[in-house]
Backbone as numpy.savetxt, mean C-alpha at the origin, in Angstrom:
# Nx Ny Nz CAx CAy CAz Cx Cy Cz
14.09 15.86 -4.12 13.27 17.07 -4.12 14.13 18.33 -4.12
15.39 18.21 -3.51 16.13 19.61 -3.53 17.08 19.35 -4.80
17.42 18.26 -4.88 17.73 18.18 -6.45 17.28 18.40 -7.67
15.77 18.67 -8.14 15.23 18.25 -9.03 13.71 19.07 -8.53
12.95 19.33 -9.58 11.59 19.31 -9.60 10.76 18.72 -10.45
9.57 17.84 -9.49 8.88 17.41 -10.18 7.79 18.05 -10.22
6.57 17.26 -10.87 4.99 17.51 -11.11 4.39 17.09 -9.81
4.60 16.05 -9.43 3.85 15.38 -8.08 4.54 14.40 -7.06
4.51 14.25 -6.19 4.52 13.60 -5.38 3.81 12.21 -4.59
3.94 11.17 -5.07 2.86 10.15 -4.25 3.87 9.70 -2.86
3.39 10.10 -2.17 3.99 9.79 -0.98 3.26 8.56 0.27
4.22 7.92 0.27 3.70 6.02 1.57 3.88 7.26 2.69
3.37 6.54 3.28 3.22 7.11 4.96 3.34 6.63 5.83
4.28 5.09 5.41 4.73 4.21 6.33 6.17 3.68 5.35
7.16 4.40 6.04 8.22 4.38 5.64 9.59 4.18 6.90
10.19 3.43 6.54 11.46 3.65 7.66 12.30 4.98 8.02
13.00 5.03 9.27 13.75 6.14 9.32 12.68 7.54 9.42
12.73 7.96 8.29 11.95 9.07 8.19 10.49 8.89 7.53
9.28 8.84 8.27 8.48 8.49 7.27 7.67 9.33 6.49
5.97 9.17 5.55 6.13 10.22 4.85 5.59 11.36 4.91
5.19 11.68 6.16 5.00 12.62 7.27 5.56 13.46 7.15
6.80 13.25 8.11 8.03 13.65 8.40 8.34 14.48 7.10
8.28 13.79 6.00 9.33 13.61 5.18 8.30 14.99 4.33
7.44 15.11 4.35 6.51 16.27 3.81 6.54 17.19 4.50
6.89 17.44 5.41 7.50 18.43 6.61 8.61 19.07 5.99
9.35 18.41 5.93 11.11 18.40 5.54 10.83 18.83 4.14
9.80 19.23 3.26 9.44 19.64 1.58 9.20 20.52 1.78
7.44 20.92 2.85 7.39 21.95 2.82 8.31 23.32 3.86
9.49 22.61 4.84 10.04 23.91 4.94 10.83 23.99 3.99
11.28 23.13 3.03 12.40 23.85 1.93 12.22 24.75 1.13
10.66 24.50 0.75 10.02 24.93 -0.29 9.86 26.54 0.24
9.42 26.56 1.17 9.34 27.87 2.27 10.77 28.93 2.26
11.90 28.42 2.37 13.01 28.68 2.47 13.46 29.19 0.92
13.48 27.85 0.45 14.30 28.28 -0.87 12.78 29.14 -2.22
11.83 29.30 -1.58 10.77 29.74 -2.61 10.37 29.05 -3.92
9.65 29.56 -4.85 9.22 28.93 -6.03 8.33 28.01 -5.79
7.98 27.02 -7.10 6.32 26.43 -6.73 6.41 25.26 -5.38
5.12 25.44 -5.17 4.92 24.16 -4.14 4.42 23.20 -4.85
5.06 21.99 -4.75 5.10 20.40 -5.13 3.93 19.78 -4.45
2.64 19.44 -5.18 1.73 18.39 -5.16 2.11 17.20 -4.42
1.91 16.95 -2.77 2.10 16.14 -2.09 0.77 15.32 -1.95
0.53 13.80 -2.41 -0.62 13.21 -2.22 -0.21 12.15 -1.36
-0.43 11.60 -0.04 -0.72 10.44 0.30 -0.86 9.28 0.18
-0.39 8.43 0.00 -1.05 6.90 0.18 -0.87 6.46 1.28
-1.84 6.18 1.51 -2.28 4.89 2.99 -3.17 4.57 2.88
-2.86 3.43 4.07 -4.44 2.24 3.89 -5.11 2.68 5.65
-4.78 4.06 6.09 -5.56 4.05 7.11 -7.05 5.17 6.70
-8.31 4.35 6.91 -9.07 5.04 6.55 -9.86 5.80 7.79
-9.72 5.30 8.95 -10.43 5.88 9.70 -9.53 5.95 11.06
-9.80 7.14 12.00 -8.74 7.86 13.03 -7.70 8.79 12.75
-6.91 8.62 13.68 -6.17 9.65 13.55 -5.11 9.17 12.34
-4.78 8.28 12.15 -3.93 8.07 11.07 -4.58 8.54 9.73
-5.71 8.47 9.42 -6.63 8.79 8.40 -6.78 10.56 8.10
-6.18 11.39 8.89 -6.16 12.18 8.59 -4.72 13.28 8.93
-4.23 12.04 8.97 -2.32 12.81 9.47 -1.90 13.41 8.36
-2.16 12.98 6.93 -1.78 13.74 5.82 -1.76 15.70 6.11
-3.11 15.81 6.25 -3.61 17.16 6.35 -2.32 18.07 6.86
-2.26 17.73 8.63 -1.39 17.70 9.59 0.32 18.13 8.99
0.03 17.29 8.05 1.44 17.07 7.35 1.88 18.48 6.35
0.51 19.02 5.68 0.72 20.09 4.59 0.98 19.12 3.21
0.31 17.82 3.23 -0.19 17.43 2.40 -1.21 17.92 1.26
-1.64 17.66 0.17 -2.52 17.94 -0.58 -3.72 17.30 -0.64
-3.73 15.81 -0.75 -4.72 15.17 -1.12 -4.30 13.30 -0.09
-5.04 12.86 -0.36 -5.26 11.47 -0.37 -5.54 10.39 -1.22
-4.93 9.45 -1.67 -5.01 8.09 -2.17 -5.16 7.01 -1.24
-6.41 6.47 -0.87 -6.25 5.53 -0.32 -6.08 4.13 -0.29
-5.50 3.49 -0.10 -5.03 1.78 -0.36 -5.95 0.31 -0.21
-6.17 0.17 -1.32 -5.65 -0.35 -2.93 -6.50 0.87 -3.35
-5.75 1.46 -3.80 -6.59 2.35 -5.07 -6.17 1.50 -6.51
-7.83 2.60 -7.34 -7.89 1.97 -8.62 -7.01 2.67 -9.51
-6.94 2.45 -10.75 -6.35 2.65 -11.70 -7.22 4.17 -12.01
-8.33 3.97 -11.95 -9.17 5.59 -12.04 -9.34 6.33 -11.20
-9.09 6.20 -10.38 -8.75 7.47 -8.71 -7.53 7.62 -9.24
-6.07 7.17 -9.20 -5.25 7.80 -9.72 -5.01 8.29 -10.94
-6.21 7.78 -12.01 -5.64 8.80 -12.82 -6.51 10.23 -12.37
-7.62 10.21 -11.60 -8.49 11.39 -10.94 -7.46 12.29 -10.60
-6.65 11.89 -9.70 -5.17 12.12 -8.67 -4.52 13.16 -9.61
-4.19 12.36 -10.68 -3.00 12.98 -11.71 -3.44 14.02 -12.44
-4.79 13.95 -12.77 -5.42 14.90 -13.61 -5.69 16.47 -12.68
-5.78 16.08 -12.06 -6.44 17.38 -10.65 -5.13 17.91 -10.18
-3.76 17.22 -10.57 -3.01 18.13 -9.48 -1.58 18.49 -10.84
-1.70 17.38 -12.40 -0.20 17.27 -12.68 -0.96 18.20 -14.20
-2.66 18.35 -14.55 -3.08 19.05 -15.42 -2.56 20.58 -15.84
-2.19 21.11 -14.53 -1.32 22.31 -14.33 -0.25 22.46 -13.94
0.53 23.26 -13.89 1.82 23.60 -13.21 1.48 24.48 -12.73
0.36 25.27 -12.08 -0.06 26.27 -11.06 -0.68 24.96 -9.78
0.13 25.37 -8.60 -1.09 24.57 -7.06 -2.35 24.28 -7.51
-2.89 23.03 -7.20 -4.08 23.21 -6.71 -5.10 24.06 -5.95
-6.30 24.36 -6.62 -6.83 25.37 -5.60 -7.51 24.83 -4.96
-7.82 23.79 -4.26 -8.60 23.17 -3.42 -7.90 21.50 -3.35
-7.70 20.84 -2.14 -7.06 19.30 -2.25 -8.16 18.58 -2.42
-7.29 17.45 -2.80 -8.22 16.37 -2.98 -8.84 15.90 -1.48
-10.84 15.57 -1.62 -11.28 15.34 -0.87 -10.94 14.40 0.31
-10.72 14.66 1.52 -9.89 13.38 2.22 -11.46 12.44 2.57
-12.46 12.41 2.12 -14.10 11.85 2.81 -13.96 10.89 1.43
-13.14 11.18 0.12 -13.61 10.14 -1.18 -13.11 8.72 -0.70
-13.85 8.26 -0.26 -14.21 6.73 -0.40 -12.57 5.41 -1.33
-11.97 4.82 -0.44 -11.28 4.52 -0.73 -11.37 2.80 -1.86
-10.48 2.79 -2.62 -11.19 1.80 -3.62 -11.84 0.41 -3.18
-10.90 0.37 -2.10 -11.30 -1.44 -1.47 -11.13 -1.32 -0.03
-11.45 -1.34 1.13 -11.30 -1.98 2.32 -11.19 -3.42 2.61
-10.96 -3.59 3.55 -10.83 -5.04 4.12 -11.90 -5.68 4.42
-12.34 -6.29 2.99 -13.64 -7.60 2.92 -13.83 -7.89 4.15
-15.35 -8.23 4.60 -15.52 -8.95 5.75 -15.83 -10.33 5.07
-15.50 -10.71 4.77 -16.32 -12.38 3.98 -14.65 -12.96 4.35
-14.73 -14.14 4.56 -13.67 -15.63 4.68 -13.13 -15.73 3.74
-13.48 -15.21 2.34 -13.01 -15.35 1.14 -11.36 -15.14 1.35
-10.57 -15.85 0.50 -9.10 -15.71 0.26 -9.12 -14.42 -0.39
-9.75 -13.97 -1.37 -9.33 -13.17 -2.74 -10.52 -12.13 -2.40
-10.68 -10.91 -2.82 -11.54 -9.77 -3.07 -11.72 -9.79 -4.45
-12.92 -10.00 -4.62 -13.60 -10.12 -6.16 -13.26 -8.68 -7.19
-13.68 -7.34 -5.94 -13.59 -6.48 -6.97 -11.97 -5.95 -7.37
-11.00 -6.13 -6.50 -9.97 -6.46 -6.78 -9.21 -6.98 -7.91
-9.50 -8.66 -7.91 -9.61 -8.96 -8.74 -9.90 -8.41 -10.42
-11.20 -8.02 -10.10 -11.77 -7.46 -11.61 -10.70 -6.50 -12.42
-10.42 -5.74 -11.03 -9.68 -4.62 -11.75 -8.40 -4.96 -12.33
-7.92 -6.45 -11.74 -6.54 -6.31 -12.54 -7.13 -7.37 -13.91
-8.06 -7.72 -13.97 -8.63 -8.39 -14.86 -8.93 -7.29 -16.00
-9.19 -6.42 -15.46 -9.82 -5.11 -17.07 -8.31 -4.69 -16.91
-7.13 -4.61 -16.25 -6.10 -4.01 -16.93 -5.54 -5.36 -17.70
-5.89 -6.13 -17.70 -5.19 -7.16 -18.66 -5.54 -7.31 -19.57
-7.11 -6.70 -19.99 -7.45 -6.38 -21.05 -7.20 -5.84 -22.02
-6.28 -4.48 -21.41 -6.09 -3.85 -22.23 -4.77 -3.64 -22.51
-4.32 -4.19 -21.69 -2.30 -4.42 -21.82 -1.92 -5.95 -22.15
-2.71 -6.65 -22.17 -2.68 -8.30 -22.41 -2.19 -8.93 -21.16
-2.11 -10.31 -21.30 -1.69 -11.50 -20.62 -0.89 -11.23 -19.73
0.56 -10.73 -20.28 1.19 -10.64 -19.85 1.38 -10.08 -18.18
0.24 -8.83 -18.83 0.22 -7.86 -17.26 0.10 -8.69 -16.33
-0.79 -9.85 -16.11 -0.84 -10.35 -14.80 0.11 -11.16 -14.52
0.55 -11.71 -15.24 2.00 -13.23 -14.77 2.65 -11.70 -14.58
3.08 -11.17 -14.93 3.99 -10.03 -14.12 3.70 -9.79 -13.27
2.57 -8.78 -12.63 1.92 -8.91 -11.41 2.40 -10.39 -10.78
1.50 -10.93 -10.73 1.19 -12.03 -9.49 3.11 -12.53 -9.38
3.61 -12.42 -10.49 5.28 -12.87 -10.53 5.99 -12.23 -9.39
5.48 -11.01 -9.11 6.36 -9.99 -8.33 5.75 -10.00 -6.85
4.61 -10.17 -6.88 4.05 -10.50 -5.80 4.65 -12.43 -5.14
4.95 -13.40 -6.21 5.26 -14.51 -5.37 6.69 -14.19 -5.10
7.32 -13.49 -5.86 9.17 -12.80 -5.71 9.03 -12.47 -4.36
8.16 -11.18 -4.00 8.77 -10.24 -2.83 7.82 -10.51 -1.69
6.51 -11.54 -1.75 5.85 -11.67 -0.36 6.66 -12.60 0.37
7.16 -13.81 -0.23 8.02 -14.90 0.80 8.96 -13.64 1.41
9.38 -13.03 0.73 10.68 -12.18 1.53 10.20 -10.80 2.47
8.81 -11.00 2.48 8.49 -9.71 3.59 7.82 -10.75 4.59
7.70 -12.06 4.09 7.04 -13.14 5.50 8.37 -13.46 5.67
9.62 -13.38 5.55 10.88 -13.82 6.07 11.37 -12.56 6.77
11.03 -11.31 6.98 11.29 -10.04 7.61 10.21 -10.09 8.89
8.97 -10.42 8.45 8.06 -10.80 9.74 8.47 -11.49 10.59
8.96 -12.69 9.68 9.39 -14.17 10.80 10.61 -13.16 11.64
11.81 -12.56 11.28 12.13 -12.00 11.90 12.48 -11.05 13.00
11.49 -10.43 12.78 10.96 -9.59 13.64 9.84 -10.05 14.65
9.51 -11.00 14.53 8.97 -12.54 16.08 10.08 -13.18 16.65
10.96 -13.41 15.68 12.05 -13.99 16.34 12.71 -13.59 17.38
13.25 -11.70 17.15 13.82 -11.31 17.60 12.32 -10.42 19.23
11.71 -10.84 19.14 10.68 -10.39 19.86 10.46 -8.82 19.83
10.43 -8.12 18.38 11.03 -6.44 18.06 8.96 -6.27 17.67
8.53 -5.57 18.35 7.27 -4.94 17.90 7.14 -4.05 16.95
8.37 -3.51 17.44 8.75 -1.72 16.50 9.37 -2.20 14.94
9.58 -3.55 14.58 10.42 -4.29 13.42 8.90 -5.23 13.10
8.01 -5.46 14.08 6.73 -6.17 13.43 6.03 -5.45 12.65
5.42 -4.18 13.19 4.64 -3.11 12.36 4.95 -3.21 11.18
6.13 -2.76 10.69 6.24 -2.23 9.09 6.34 -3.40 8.68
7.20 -4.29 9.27 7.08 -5.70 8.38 5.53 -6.37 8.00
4.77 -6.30 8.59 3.25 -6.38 8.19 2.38 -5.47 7.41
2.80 -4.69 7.94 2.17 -3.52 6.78 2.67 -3.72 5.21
4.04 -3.95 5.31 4.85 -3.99 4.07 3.84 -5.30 3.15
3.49 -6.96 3.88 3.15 -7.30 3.59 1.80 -7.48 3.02
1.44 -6.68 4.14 -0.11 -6.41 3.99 -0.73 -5.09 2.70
0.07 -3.95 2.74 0.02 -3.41 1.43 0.07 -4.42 0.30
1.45 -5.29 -0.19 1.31 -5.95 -1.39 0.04 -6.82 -1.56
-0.08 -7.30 -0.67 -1.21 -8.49 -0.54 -2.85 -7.99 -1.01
-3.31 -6.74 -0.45 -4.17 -5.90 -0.43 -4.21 -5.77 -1.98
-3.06 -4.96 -2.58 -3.57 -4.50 -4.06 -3.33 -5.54 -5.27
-3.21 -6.59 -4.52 -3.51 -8.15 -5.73 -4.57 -9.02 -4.84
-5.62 -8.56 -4.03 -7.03 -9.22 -3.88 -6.65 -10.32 -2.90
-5.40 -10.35 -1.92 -5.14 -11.14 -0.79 -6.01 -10.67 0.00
-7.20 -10.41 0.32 -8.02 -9.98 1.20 -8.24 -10.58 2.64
-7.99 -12.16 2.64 -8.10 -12.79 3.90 -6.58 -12.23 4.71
-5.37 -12.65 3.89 -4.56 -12.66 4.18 -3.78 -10.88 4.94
-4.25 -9.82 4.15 -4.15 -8.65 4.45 -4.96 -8.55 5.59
-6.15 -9.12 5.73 -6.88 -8.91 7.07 -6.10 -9.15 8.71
-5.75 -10.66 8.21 -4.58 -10.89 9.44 -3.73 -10.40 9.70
-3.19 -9.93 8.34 -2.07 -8.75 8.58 -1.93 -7.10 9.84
-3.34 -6.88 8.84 -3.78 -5.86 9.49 -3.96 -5.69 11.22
-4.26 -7.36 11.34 -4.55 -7.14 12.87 -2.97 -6.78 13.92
-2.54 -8.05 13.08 -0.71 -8.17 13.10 -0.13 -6.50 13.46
-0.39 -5.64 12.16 0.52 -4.38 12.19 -0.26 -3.58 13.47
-1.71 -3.86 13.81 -2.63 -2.81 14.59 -1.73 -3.30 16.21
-2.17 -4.86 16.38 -1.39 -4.95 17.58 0.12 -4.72 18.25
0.91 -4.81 17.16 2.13 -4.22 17.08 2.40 -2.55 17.24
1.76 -2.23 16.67 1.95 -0.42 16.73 1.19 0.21 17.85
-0.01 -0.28 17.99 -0.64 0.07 19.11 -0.37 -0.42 20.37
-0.34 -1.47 20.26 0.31 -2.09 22.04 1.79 -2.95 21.77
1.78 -2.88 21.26 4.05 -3.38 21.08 3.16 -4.89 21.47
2.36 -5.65 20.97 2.16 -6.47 21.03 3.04 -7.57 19.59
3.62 -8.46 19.72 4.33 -9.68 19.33 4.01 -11.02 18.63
3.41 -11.11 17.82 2.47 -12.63 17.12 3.27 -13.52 17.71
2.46 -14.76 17.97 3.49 -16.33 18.01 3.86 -16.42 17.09
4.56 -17.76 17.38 4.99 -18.63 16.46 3.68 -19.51 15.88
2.90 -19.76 16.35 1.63 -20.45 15.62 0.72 -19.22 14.85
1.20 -18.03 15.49 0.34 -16.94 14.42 1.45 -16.86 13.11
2.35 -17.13 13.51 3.56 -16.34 12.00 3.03 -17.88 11.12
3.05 -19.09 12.09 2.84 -20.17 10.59 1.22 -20.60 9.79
0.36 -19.48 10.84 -0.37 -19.69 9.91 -0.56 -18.54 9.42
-0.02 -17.29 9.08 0.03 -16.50 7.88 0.99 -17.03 6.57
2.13 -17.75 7.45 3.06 -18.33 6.12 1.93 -19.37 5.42
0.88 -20.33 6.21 0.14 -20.84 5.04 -1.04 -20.83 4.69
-1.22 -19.13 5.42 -2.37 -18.84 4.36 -1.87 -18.12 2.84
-0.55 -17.38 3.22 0.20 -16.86 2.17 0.31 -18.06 1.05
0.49 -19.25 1.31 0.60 -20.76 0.49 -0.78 -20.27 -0.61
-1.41 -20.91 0.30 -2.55 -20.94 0.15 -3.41 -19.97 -1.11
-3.07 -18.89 -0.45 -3.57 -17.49 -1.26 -2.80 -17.33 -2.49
-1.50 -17.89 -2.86 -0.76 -17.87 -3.99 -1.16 -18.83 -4.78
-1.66 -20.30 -4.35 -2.00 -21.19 -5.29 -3.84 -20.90 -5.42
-4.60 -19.70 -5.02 -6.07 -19.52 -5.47 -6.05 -18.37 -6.52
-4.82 -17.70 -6.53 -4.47 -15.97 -7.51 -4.12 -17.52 -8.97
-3.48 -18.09 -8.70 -2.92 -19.04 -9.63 -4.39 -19.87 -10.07
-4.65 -20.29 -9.41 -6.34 -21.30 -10.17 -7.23 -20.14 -10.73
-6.96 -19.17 -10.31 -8.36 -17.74 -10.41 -7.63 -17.48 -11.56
-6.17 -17.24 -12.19 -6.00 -16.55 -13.70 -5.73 -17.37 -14.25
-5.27 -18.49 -14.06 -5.30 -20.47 -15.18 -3.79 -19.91 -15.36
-3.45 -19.72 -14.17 -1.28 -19.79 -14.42 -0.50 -20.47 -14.15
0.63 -20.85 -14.89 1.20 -21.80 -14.00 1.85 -21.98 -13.11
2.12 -22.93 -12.38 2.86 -22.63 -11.01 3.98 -21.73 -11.32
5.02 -22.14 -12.08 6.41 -21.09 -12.20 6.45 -20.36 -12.34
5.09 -19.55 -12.21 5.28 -17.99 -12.84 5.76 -16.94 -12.18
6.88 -16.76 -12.57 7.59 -15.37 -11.89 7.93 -14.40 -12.84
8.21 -13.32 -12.14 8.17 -11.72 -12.68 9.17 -11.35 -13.44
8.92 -11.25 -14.81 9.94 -10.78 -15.65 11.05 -9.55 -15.17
């Protein structure tokens, strides 16, 4: 940002070290300091309700994206803030309705989820999804091997993000059961420095199983499919 200017900003809000709070703090005093335009800061998070749900504001944020967003809220996003190179005159609504929450149904998968990466494969082909779901079987074993870690070492403050981390990917490819547990995972961790077992970490490792071989029967893929 002090290197360079861009059009926008999508900013996580669960980030290590500095997160993206903080880290929109640290924009807008530069921006303050050194003058010239102010940079379109939007949000992503998956907290929709409390105080986390509205820390953006707090922040001197612009807008909100909330998690899994669709492919048409962000392009809403892009159009409203990257259409100009003058500020926004009003942010994006923080009350717009976020694309998916956390299904209450037993279901493994979120249908409407689903759909949506189903109409982008439509129109980008086949391919899009064995890429998808490829990158998702690449990097979830290795954020359930950062979890397992962070039980191991009995670290609450190393459980949070490691669940969240997982629970974001999981969320915007229709892991809906699996993000649920997650969710509880990152809530008890951050909120009470609470610690999963060892019988909670192995049965997220096989519902994670589990949930990889129903994304696989649900698009007719084959097992090997990994991410170009």
């Amino acid at each position: 940002m002090k290197a360079e200017a861009f059009d926008i900003v999508l900013m996580d809000g669960s980030m290590p070290d500095i997160d993206g709070f903080e880290a929109t703090r640290l924009i807008r005093v530069h921006e303050a300091v050194a003058g010239g335009r102010r940079t379109p800061v939007v949000a992503l998070t998956a907290h929709v309700v409390g105080a986390g749900a509205e820390a953006w504001r707090d922040a001197g944020m612009d807008g909100v994206l909330h998690k899994p967003f669709t492919v048409a809220k962000l392009a809403e996003c892009l159009a409203r803030f990257v259409s100009s190179r003058e500020p926004a005159a009003t942010p994006l609504a923080a009350a717009e309705a976020p694309a998916a929450s956390l299904p209450e149904s037993d279901a493994l998968l979120d249908s409407g989820n689903l759909a949506q990466l189903e109409d982008m494969a439509g129109s980008s082909g086949r391919e899009f999804i064995v890429r998808v779901l490829g990158l998702y079987v690449d990097h979830a074993p290795k954020a359930l091997d950062e979890l397992g870690a962070a039980v191991a070492a009995a670290d609450a403050a190393r459980v949070a993000p490691a669940a969240h981390s997982l629970k974001s990917m999981s969320l915007n490819i229709g892991a809906a059961a699996l993000a649920r547990r997650l969710a509880a995972i990152e809530g008890g961790a951050r909120d009470g420095g609470e610690v999963p077992s060892a019988d909670d970490l192995a049965g997220i490792a096989d519902l994670l199983e589990r949930t990889i071989a129903a994304l696989r029967g649900h698009f007719a893929l084959p097992p090997e499919a990994k991410a170009a």
